[in-house]
C-alpha positions as CSV (number, residue, x, y, z in Angstrom):
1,X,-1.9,25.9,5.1
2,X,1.2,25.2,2.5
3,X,0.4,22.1,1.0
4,X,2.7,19.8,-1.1
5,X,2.8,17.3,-3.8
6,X,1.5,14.1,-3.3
7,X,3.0,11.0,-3.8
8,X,0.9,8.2,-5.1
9,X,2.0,4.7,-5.6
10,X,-0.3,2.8,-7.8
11,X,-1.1,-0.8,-7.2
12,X,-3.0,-2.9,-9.8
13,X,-6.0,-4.4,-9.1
14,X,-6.2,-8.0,-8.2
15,X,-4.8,-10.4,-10.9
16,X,-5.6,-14.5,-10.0
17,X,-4.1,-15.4,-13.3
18,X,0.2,-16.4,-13.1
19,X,0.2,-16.2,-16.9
20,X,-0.6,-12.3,-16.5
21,X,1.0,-11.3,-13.4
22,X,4.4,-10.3,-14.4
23,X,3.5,-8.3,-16.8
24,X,0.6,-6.2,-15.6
25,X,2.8,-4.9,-12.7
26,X,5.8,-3.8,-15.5
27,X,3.2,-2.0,-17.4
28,X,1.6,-0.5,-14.6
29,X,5.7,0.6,-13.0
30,X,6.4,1.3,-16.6
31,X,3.6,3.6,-16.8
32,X,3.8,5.1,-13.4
33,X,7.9,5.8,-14.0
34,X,6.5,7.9,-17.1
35,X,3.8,9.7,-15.7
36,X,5.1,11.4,-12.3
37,X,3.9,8.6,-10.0
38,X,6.5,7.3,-6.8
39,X,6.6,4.3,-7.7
40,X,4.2,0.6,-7.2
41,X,3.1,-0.5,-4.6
42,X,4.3,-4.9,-4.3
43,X,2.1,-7.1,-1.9
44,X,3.4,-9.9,0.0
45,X,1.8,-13.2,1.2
46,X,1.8,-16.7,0.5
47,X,-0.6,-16.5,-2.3
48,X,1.5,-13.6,-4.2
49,X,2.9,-14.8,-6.9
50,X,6.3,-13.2,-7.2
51,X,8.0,-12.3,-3.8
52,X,8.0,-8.9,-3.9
53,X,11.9,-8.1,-3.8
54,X,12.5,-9.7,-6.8
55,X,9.9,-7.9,-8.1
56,X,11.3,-4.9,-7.2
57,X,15.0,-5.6,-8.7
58,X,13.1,-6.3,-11.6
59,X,11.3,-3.5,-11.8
60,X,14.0,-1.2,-10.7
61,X,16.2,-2.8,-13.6
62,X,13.3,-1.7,-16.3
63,X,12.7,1.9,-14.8
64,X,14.6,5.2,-14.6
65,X,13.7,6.4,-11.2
66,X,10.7,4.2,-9.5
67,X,11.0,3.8,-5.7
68,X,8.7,0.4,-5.1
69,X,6.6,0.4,-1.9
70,X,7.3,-3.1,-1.2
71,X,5.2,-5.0,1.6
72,X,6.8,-6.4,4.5
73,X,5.3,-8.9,6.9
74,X,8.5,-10.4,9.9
75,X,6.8,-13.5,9.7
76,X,8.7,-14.1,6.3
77,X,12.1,-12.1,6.6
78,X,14.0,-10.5,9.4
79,X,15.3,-7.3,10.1
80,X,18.8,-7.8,9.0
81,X,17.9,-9.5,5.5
82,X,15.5,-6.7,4.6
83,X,18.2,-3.7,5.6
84,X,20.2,-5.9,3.2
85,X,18.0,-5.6,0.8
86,X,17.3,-1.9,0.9
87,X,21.6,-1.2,1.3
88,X,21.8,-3.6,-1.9
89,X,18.9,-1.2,-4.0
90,X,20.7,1.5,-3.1
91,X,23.8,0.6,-4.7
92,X,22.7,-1.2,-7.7
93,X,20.4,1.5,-8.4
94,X,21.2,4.8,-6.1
95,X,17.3,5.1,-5.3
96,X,15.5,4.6,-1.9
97,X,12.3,2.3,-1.7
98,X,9.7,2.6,0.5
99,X,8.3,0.2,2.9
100,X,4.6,-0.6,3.8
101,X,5.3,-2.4,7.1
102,X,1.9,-5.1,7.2
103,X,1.5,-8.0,10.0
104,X,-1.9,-9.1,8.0
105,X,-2.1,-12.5,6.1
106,X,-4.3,-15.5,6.2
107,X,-4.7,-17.0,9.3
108,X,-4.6,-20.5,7.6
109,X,-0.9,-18.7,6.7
110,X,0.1,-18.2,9.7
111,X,-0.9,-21.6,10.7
112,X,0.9,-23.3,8.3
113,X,4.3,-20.8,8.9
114,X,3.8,-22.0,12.6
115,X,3.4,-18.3,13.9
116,X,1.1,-18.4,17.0
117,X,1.3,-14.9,18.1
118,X,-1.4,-12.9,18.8
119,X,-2.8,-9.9,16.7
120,X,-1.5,-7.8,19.5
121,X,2.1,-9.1,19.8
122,X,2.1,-9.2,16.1
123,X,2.3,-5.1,16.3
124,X,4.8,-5.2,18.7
125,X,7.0,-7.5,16.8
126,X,6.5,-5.3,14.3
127,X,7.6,-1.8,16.0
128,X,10.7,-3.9,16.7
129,X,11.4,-4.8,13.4
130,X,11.4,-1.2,12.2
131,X,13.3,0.2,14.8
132,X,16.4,-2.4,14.3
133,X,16.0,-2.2,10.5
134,X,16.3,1.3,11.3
135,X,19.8,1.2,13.4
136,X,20.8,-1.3,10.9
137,X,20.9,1.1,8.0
138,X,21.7,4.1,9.7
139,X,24.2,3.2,12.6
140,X,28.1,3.9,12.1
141,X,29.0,1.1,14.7
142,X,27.8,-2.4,15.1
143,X,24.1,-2.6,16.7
144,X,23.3,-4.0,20.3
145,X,19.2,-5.3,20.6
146,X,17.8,-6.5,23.2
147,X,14.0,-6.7,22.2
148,X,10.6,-9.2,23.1
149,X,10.9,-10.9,19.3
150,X,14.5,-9.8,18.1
151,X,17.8,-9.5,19.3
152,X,21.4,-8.5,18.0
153,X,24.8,-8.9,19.2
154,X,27.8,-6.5,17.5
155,X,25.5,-6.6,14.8
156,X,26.7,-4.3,11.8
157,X,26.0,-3.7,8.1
158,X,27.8,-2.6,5.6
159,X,28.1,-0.2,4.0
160,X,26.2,2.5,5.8
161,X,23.6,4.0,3.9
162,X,23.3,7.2,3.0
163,X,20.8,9.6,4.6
164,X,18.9,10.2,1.5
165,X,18.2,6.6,0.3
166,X,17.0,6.1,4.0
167,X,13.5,4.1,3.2
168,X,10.3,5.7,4.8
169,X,8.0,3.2,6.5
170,X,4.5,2.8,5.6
171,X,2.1,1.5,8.6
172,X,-1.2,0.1,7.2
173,X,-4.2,-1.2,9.7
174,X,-7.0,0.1,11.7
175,X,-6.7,-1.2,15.1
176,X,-5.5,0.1,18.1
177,X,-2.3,-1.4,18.4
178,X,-1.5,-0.2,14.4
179,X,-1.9,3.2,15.7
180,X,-0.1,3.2,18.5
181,X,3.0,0.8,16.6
182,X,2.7,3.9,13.6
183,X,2.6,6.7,16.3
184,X,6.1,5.2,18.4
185,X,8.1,4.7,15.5
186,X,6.8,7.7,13.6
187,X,5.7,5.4,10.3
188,X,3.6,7.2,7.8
189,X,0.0,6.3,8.7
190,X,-2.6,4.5,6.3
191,X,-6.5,4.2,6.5
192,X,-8.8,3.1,4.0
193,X,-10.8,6.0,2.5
194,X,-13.5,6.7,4.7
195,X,-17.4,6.6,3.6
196,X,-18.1,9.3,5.0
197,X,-15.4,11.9,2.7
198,X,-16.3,15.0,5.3
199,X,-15.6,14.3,8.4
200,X,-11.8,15.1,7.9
201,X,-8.4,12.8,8.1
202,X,-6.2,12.0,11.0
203,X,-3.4,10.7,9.0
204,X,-1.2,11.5,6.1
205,X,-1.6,8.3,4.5
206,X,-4.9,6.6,2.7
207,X,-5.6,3.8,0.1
208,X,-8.1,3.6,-2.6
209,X,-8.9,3.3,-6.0
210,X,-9.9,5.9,-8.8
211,X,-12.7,5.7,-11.4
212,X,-12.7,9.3,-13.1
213,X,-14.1,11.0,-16.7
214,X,-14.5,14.1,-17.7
215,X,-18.1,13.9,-16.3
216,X,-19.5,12.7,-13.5
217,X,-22.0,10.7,-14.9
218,X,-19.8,9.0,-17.5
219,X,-17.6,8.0,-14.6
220,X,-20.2,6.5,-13.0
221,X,-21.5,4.2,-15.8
222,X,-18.4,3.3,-16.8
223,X,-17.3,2.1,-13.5
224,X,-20.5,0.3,-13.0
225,X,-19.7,-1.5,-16.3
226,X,-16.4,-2.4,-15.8
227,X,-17.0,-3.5,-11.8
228,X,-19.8,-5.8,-12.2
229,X,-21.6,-7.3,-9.2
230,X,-21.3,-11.3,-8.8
231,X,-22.5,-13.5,-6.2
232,X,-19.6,-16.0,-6.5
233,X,-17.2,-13.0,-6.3
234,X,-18.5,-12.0,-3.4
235,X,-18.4,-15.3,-1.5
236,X,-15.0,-15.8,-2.5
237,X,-14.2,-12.5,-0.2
238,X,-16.4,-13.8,2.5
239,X,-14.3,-17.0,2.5
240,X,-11.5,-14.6,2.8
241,X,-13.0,-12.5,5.7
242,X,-13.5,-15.6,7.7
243,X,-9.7,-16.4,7.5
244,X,-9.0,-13.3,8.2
245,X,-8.3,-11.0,11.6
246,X,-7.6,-7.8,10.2
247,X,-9.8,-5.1,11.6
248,X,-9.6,-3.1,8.5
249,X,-11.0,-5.9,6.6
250,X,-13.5,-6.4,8.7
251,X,-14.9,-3.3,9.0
252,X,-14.9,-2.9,5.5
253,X,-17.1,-6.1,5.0
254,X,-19.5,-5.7,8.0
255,X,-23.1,-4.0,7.6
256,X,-21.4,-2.2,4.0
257,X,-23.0,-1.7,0.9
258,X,-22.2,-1.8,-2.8
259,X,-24.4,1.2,-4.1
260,X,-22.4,3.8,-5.7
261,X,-22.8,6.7,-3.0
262,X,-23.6,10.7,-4.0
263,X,-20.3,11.7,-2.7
264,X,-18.4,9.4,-5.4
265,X,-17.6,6.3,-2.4
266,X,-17.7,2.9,-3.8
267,X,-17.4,0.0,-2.1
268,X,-18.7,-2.6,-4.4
269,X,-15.0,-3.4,-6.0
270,X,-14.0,-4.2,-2.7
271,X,-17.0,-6.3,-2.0
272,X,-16.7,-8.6,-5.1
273,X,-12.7,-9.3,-5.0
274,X,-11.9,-6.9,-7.2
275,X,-9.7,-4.6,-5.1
276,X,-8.4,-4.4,-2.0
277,X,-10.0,-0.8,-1.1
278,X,-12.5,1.3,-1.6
279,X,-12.9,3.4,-4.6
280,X,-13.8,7.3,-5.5
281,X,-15.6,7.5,-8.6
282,X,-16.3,11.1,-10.5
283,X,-15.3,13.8,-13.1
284,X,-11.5,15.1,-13.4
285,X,-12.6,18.5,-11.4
286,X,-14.8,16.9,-8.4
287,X,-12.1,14.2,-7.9
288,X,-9.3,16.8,-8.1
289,X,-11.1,18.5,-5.7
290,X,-11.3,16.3,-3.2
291,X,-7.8,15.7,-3.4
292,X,-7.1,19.0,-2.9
293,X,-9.0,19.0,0.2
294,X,-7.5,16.1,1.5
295,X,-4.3,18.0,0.6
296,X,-5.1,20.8,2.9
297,X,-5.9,18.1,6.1
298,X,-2.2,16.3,5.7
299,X,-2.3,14.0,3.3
300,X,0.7,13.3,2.0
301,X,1.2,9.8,0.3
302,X,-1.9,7.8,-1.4
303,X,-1.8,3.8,-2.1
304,X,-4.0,4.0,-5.2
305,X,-5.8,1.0,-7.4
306,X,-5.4,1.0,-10.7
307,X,-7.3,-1.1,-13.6
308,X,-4.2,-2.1,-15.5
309,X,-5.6,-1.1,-18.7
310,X,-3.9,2.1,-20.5
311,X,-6.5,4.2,-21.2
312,X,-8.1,3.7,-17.6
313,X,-4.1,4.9,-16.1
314,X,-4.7,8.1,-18.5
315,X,-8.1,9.1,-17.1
316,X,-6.5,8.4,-13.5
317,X,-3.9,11.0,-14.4
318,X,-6.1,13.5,-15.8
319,X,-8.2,13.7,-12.5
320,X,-4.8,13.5,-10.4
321,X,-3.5,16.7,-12.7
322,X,-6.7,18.3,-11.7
323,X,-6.2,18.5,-8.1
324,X,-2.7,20.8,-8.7
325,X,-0.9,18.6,-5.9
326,X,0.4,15.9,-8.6
């Protein structure tokens, strides 16, 4: 099987301090824009403390060629102010961005937005949402929608973009109705990586963090020092959990635990607030490895957590170079 290069958009690990914020995420897209990467990955959600577009104008501004993968959730923006933003990118800065399409956010969120759908409803609003941005950006005459959650009327936007700065859309969940909202509008599929690092993929898209040295044991202690275990951190994601109804989270949580497995699976990060994934812990060769092989399945595009510390982004690129597919 011909495999190609992947694309990896790095996403800093979580930062609860405003003071910090803004510049962490420059340093980790200045950093990517230098070292090969696609560009960084921007969440969204009422506890986020810059919205994401404007974090992505700014980081487009300090860049040469960084594509963002910029979260979007309908309950904050529709269709036609998001193709807006996407047709504006691509003329201030003749780059595409990329788009990781997310319904998730705290349910006390969603309360307070006054959105009341279901989980359910909340994929199909979604599948909407990318199929009008969709005609929006790419349709020579103005758009007709007649849909559940969104409707347009001679609807048109201008200019047309271009074919190549068309943005690819990024799917992220693990229920049912995330599947089959990915599989109709043909989004690039995300799981978490799976504990289990054998039993093969079934999409081209997975999330998760990198802890690599030259050796294995190395990598291990050292990510065992710098992810410490802590009982507060770990009820502060249970109080998170509990507000929560993604399914990804969930299973993540449920009947999991921290120990650093043989295969190079950690879940600890995750478990104490630390990250939002999983992470793979090892030398520069086994890690490479594995990529490789998750190469030859279909992988194609990789949300990765990153410790936004310089020499930690280094040892990240030495076991990406290893794998040949970076």
């Amino acid at each position: 099987m011909t495999t190609s290069r992947l694309r990896v958009f790095p996403a800093i690990s979580r930062n609860r301090d405003p003071r910090t914020y803004v510049g962490e995420l420059m340093r980790v897209a200045q950093f990517a824009d230098r070292n090969g990467f696609e560009g960084i990955l921007l969440f969204e959600g009422n506890d986020v403390f810059v919205e994401p577009w404007a974090m992505a104008q700014h980081i487009m501004a300090g860049t040469t060629r960084s594509s963002p993968l910029i979260a979007v959730n309908p309950v904050y923006m529709h269709p036609f102010t998001a193709a807006k933003f996407v047709s504006s990118f691509a003329q201030l800065y003749g780059r595409k961005v990329y788009l990781n399409m997310i319904t998730g956010t705290a349910v006390s969120d969603l309360q307070g937005l006054g959105d009341d759908q279901s989980h359910a409803d909340r994929y199909v609003r979604l599948g909407e949402f990318v199929a009008l941005m969709r005609q929006l950006l790419s349709s020579p005459r103005p758009v007709n929608v007649e849909g559940r959650f969104y409707r347009a009327s001679n609807l048109q936007l201008r200019p047309r973009l271009p074919a190549e700065l068309m943005p690819e859309f990024l799917i992220a969940g693990q229920s049912e109705a995330a599947r089959r909202v990915a599989k109709e509008t043909g989004c690039i599929k995300m799981q978490m990586l799976p504990p289990d690092l054998d039993r093969g993929l079934d999409v081209s898209g997975m999330n998760f963090g990198i802890f690599a040295r030259e050796s294995r044991d190395e990598a291990r202690q050292a990510a065992k020092a710098r992810f410490r275990d802590n009982p507060d951190d770990r009820e502060l994601l249970a109080l998170t959990v509990g507000n929560s109804d993604s399914v990804w989270k969930r299973r993540l949580y449920e009947g999991q635990s921290g120990e650093l497995a043989d295969n190079g699976y950690w879940l600890l990060p995750f478990l104490t607030f630390q990250a939002d994934c999983p992470y793979l812990v090892g030398s520069y060769a086994e890690i490479g490895a594995r990529l490789r092989d998750f190469a030859a399945e279909g992988l194609t595009t990789v949300m990765l957590d990153m410790v936004a510390d310089e020499a930690e982004m280094q040892h990240v690129c030495k076991a990406l170079a290893a794998s040949g597919m970076f």
